[in-house]
N, C-alpha and C positions, 0 to 999 in steps of 0.2 A: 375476457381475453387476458391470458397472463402478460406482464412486464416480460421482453426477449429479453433473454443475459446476452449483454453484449461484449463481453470478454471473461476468460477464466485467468486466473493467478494462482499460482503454486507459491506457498510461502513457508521457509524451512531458517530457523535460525542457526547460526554457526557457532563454536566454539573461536571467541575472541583471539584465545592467545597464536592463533593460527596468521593470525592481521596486524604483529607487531610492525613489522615492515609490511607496511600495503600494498605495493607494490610484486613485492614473493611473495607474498600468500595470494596474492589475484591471480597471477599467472601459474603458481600447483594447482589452486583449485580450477583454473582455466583446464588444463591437462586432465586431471579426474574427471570433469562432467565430458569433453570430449570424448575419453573411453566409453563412459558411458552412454553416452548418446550413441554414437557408432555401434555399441550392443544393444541398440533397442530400435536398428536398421535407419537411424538416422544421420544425419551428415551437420557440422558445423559451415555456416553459406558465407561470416563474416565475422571476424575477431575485431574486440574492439578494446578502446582504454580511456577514452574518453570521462573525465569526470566532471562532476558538476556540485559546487556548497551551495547549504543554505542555512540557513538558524530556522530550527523547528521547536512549537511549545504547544500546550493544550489549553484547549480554556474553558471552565465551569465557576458553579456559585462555589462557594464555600462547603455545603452540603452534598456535593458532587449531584446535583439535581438533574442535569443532559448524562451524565454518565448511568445513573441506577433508570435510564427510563430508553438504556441502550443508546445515545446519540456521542458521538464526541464530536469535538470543535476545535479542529486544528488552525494553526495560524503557520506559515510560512513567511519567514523575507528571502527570498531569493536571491543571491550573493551577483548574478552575470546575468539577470536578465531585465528585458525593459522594462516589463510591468513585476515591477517590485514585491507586490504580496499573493499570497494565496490563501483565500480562506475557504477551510474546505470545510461541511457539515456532513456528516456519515449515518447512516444508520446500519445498524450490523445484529445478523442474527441465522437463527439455522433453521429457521421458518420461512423458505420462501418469500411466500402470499402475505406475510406479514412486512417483512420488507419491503416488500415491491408496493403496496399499501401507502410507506408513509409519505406523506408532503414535504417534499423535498426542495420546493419552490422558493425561488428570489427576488427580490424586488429588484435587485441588478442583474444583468446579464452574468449567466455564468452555465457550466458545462456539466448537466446532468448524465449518472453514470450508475449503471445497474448489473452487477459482474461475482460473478461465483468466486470466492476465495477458497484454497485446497489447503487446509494445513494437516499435517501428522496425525495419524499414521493415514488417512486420507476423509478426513472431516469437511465436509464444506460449510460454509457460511453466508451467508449474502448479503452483498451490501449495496446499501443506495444511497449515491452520494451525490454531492451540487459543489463546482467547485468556484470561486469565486475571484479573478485575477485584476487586480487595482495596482492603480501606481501612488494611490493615495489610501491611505490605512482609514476607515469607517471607526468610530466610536465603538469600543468593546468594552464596555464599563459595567453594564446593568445588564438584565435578561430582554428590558425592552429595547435595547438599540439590538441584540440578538434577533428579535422577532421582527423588528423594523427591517433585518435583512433576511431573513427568513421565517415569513409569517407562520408556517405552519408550526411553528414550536408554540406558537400561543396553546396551543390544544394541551398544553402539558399543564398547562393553570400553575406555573411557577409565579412569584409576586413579581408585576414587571421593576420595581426598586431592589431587586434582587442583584446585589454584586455579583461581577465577574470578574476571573482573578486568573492568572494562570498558575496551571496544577503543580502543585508541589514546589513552588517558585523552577521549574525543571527549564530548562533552555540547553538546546544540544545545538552542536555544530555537525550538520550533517552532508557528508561526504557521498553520494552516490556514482559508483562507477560501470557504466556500461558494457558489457563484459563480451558478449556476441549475439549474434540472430542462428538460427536453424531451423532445419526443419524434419518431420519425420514422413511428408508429402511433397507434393508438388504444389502446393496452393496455398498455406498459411503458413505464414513468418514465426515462429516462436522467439521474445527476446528475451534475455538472460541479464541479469545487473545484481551487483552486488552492493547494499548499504550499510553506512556504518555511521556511530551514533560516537561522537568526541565531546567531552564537559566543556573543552576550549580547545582553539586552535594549536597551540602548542605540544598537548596532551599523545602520547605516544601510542598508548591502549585506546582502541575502541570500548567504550561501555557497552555495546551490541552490535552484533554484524550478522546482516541477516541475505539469504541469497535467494530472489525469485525470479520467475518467470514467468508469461503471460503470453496467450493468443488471443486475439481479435475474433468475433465470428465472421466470419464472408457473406457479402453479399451477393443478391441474384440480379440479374439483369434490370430487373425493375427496380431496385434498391433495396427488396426487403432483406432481412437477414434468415440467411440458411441454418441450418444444424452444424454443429462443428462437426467435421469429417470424422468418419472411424479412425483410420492411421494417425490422426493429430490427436484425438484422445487416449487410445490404445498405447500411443510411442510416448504419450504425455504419463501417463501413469506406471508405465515399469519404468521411466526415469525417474520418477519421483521417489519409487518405490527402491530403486539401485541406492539413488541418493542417502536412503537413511540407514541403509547398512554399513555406510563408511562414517562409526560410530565417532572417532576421532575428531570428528571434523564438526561435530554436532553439538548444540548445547540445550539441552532439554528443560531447562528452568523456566523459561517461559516458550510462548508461543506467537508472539509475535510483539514488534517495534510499541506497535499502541500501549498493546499490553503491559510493557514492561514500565511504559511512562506512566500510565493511569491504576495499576493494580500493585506492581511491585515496588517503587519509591515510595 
């Protein structure tokens, strides 16, 4: 029996210098994707501005050993909320049943997630992830405190005395603003947020700003999960597809946030 995708995400990076003031540039590009939505028979349901920080890094051996065998190992602090970290374990790839595959399991409670990502010009990928929420930071030193929170990396036969470090000493200040919900049915919420990556608080430019969107699949009466409806993925994909004709607005250097931490620096 396949792993259900229980959500898709559209993910499209933006041309920074559009986000010197955050503020105007959230609200034109608010204005553009409404047109656009409204041409692909959809309606904006709630406008929003809501933002939220956090300081976000990556973390691997030295060799980049989780990174060449496709995993990363993000670490969040969460700037306004109770439980102060998040440690999330990824696996990402454009195979499916390979994905859906790996052990993704924790010795802590945490929030397993199995979701199609949509990038340019419409590529999927799929990723399986464990997300991991503490008000107390776990030892991230070696690959065995790694495996001690999630065993299944043992199967990579890294040396468990293997340092962990984060990538490229890289730490961003990350700004994410909630941008609106809609929809192109009657039955699924689509939500919309715009991200943006700051070296420091101060810092005027974003380093990346990147703008996606996501729908949940629905469930059925008994609670299992349905098909994503026709009009939610039909209205999902000529927006996506309007989106990257407004070349402007775009920045084609890389293709996504991780990417730019772990491949580009």
């Amino acid at each position: 029996m396949k792993v259900p995708i229980t959500s898709r995400e559209y993910k499209l990076m933006l041309n920074s210098d559009r986000f010197g003031d955050r503020n105007k540039g959230a609200e034109s590009f608010l204005n553009l994707i409404d047109l656009l939505i409204r041409k692909q028979g959809g309606s904006i349901l709630e406008k929003q501005d809501k933002e939220e920080r956090r300081h976000t890094s990556y973390l691997d051996t030295p060799e980049f050993a989780l990174g060449q065998n496709r995993f990363s190992l993000r670490l969040r602090e969460e700037a306004e909320e109770a439980k102060d970290f998040q440690i999330n374990l990824k696996y990402r790839d454009s195979a499916r049943d390979i994905s859906a595959a790996q052990d993704l399991s924790s010795s802590q409670k945490g929030k397993i997630k199995f979701e199609e990502d949509i990038l340019p010009p419409f590529a999927s990928k799929f990723s399986h992830s464990n997300s991991i929420e503490t008000s107390a930071l776990p030892p991230l030193k070696t690959i065995k405190d790694v495996t001690s929170l999630f065993p299944g990396i043992a199967r990579l036969d890294i040396d468990e005395d293997t340092p962990i470090k984060t990538v490229n000493d890289f730490r961003v200040l990350e700004v994410v603003r909630k941008l609106c919900k809609f929809q192109f049915d009657k039955t699924e919420t689509v939500k919309a947020s715009l991200s943006f990556w700051y070296l420091t608080e101060d810092t005027h430019w974003p380093l990346v700003s990147e703008f996606s969107f996501d729908y949940d699949a629905a469930k059925n009466e008994e609670g299992d999960l349905k098909e994503f409806s026709h009009e939610v993925v039909e209205g999902a994909k000529g927006f996506f597809s309007a989106l990257q004709n407004q070349t402007g607005w775009l920045d084609l250097t890389t293709t996504t946030k991780t990417a730019f931490a772990l491949e580009v620096l």
